[in-house]
C-alpha positions as CSV (number, residue, x, y, z in Angstrom):
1,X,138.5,100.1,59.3
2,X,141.1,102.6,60.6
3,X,140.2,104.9,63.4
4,X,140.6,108.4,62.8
5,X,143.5,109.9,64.6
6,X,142.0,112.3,67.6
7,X,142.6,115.7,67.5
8,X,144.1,117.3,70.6
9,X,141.1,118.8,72.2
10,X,139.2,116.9,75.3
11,X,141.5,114.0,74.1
12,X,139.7,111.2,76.4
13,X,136.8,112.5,75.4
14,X,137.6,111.7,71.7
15,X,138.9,108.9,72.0
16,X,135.7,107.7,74.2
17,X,133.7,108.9,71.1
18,X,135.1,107.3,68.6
19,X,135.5,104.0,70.3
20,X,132.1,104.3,70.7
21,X,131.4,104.4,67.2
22,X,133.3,101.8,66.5
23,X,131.2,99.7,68.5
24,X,128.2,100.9,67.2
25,X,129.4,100.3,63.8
26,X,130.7,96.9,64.7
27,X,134.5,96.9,64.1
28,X,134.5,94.7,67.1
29,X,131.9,92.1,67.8
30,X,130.9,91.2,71.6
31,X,132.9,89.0,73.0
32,X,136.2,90.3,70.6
33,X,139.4,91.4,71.8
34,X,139.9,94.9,71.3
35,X,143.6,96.4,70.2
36,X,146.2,96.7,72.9
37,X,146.4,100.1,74.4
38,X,149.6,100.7,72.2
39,X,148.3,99.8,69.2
40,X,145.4,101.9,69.6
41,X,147.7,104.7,70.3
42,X,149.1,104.3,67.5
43,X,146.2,104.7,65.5
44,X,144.5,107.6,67.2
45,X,148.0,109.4,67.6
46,X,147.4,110.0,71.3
47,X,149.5,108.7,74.5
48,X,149.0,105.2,75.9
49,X,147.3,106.8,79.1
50,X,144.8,108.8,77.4
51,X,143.9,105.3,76.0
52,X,143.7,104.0,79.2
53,X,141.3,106.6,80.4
54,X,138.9,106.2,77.4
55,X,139.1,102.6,77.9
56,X,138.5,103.0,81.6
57,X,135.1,105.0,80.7
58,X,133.9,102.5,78.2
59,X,134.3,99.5,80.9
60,X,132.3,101.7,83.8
61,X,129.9,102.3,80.6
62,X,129.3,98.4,80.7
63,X,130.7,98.4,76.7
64,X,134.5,96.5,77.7
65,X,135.6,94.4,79.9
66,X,139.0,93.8,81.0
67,X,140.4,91.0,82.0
68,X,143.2,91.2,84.1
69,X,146.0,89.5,82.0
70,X,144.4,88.7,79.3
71,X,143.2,92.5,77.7
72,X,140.1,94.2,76.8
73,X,136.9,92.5,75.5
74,X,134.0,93.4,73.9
75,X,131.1,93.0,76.9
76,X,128.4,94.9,74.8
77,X,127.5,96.5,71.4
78,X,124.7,98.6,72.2
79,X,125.5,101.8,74.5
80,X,123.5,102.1,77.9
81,X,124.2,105.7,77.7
82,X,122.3,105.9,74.7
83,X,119.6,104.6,75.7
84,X,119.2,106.4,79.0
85,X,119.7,109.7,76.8
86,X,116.6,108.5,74.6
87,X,114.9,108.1,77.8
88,X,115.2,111.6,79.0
89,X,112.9,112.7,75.7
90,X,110.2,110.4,76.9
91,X,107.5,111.6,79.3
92,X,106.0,111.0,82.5
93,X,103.5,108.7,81.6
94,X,105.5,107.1,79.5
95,X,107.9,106.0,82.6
96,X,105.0,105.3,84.6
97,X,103.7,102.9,82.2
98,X,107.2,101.2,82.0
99,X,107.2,100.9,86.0
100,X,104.1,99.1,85.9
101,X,105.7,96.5,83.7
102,X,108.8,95.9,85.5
103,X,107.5,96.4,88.9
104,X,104.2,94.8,88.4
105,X,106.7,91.7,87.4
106,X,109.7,92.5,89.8
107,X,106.4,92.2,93.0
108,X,105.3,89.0,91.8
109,X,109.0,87.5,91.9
110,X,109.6,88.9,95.4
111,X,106.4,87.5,97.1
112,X,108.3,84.1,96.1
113,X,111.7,84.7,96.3
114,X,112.2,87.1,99.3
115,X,114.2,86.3,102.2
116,X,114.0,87.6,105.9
117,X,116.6,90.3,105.0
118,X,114.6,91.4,102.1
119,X,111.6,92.0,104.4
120,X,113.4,93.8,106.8
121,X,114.7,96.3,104.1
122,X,111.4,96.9,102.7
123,X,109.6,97.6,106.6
124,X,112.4,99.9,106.8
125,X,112.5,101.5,103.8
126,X,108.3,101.7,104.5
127,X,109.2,103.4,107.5
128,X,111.5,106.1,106.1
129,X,108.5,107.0,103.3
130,X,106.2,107.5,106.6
131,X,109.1,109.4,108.5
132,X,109.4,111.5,105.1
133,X,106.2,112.3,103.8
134,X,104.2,111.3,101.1
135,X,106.4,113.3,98.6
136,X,109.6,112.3,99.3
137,X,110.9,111.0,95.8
138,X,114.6,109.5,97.2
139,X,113.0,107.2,99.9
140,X,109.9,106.1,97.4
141,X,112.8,105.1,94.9
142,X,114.9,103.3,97.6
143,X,112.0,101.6,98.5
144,X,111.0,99.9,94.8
145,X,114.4,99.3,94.6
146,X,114.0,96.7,97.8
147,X,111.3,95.2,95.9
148,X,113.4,94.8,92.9
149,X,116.4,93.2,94.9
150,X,114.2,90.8,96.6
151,X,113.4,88.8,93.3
152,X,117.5,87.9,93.8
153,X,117.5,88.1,90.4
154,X,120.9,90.3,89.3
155,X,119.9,91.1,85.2
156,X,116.2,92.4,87.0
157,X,118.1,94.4,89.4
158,X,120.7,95.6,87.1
159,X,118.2,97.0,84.4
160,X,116.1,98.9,87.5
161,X,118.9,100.2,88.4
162,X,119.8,101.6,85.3
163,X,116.1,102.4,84.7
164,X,115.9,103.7,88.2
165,X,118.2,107.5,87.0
166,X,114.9,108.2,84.9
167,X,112.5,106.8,87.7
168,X,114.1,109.0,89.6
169,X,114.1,112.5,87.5
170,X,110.4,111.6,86.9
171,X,109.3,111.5,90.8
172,X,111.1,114.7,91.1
173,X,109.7,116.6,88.1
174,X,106.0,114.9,89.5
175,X,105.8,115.0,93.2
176,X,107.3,118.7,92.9
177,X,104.2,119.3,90.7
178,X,101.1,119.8,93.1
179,X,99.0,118.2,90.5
180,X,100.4,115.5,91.1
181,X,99.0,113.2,94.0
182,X,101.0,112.0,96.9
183,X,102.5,108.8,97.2
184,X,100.1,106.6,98.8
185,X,101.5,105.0,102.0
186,X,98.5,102.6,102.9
187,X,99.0,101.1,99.0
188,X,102.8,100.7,99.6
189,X,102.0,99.1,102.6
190,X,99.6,96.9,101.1
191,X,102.2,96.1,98.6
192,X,104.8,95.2,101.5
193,X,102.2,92.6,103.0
194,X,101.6,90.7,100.4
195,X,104.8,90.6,99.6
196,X,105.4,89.1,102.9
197,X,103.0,87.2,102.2
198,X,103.9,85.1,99.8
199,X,101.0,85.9,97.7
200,X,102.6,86.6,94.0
201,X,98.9,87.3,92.5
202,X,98.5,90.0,95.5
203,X,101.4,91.3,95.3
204,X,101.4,92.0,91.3
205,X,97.9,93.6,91.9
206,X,99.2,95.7,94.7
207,X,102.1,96.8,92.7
208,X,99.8,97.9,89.9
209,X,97.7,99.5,92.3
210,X,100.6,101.9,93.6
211,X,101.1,103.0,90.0
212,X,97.4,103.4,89.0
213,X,96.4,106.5,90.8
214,X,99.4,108.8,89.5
215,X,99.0,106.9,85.8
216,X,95.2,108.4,86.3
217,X,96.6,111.7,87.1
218,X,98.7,112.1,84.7
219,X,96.2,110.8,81.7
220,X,93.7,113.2,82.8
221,X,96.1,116.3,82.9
222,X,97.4,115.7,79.1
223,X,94.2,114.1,77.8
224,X,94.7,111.4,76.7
């Protein structure tokens, strides 16, 4: 199927969006070869760099991949940017309940897999939540984010960080709220030391444990 020829308003941006659809609609499966930048110009009716750009955005969007020499493939069909949009609808306990899975999972892996570099990251980013105070939202999400990287496994760590934009809104929104309950440092330490460990049962319990109060919280103030 054809693509439409863009119009000449917010021309990357138009191009982006259709390309987009095109994915979505499956012109291209994963793993294709996309049109050359000229041919697509020609088909959209817009300059080679204006292609460029669009293609640029798709790539940093984790849909393409180029490969120097070779063109522009097909990495993925489903569109991370859409998901993290859907995820802005859902609600606080909704996240929190999706933290407890991955980082219930994410503790258990590092308690096996950590290294000495791993520990020292998390006693520092401990440290920064203490220097801080108990509502500082950027050091509490730099400081699941160590545990995540210390299970040295990249798709885990690439998903949390994805994940983490929402994680991160949510703290805001919550620890802002003064209904909310502090983080609590003695269960994040708790968390740290049996991470250290080596205890992967502790550790998944302690990581559950850091959730549960706020997961209370929250089910208490909508009623559910």
């Amino acid at each position: 199927m054809a693509l439409r020829a863009a119009g000449r308003k917010s021309l990357v941006d138009t191009v982006v969006e259709q390309l987009r659809a095109q994915l979505a609609e499956g012109e291209w499966a994963v793993g294709d070869r996309i049109p050359t930048e000229h041919e697509l110009a020609e088909q959209l009716g817009v300059g080679r760099n204006t292609v460029r750009e669009a293609v640029r955005v798709l790539v940093h969007a984790g849909l393409l991949e180029s490969r120097q020499g070779n063109g522009t493939f097909v990495r993925s069909a489903a569109d991370p940017a859409a998901v993290l949009r859907g995820m802005r609808h859902a609600g606080v306990l909704d996240v929190l309940e999706l933290r407890v899975a991955l980082e219930a999972e994410a503790a258990r892996l590092a308690a096996v897999r950590r290294d000495e570099a791993n520990l020292r990251t998390l006693r520092h980013a401990l440290a920064e939540l203490h220097e801080q105070g108990d509502r500082a939202a950027d050091a509490d999400l730099a400081f699941h984010l160590g545990i995540v990287e210390a299970t040295h496994n990249t798709a885990f760590t690439e998903v949390y960080r994805f994940f983490s934009t929402q994680v991160h809104e949510t703290l805001v929104t919550s620890l802002g709220d003064h209904e909310m309950p502090p983080i609590d440092l003695a269960a994040h330490a708790a968390l740290v030391d049996a991470i250290e460990s080596g205890d992967p049962a502790a550790a998944e319990r302690a990581a559950r444990a850091v959730l549960q109060v706020p997961i209370d919280v929250v089910t208490a103030l909508i009623g559910t």
